[in-house]
C-alpha positions, 0 to 999 in steps of 0.5 A: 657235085655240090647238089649232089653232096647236100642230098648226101650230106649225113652220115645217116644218109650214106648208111640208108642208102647203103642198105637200100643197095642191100634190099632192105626197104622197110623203116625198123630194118634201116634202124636196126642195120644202121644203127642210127636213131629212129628221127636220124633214119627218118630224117635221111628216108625223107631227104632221100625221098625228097631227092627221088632216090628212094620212093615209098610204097605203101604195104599191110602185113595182115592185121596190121595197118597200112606201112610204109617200105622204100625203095630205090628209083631209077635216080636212086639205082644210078648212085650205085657206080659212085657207091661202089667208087667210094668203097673202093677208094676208101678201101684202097686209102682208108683201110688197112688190109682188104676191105670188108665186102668185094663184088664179083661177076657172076658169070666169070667170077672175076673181082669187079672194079670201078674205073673210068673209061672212055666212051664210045 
């Protein structure tokens, strides 16, 4: 758990991270969602990269130069359980009220949560 809260361990990197969950994937996107400074987002793609949890994919818009998107890996895809455990045990004891996003299953309809259970 420590480990995992040392590649975790800025504010910048929840909210880069939060927007990858999103789809965003190119840099002036991330600066822009998360309010954050240009060397912040930087600093967060590039320890999140570093963990394998996001990997750059080279992309040139015509006429343009060759940029860099992210996107999530495999490791990086596997965090949105705790994500979305975080959310709602901050919805749950740090909001007043419902909190601001709830996720729903397609087929059913029905509010998803996030509980532990016991394996097979």
């Amino acid at each position: 758990m420590a480990r995992t809260l040392d590649v975790l361990s800025t504010k910048t990197t929840f909210l880069v991270l939060r927007e990858c969950f999103y789809g965003t994937t190119r840099f002036e996107d991330f600066v822009s969602r998360t309010s954050a400074s240009a060397p912040a987002v930087s600093r967060a793609l590039r320890q999140l990269e570093d963990a394998q949890i996001v990997a750059r994919v080279p992309y040139r818009e015509q006429g343009s130069r060759t940029r860099h998107a992210y996107e999530l890996t495999t490791a990086g895809e596997d965090l949105l359980p705790v994500f979305l455990a975080l959310m709602e045990w901050g919805d749950a004891h740090l909001q007043h009220g419902s909190g601001p996003l709830a996720f729903y299953d397609r087929r059913t309809r029905r509010r998803l949560r996030i509980h532990v259970a016991p394996g097979p």
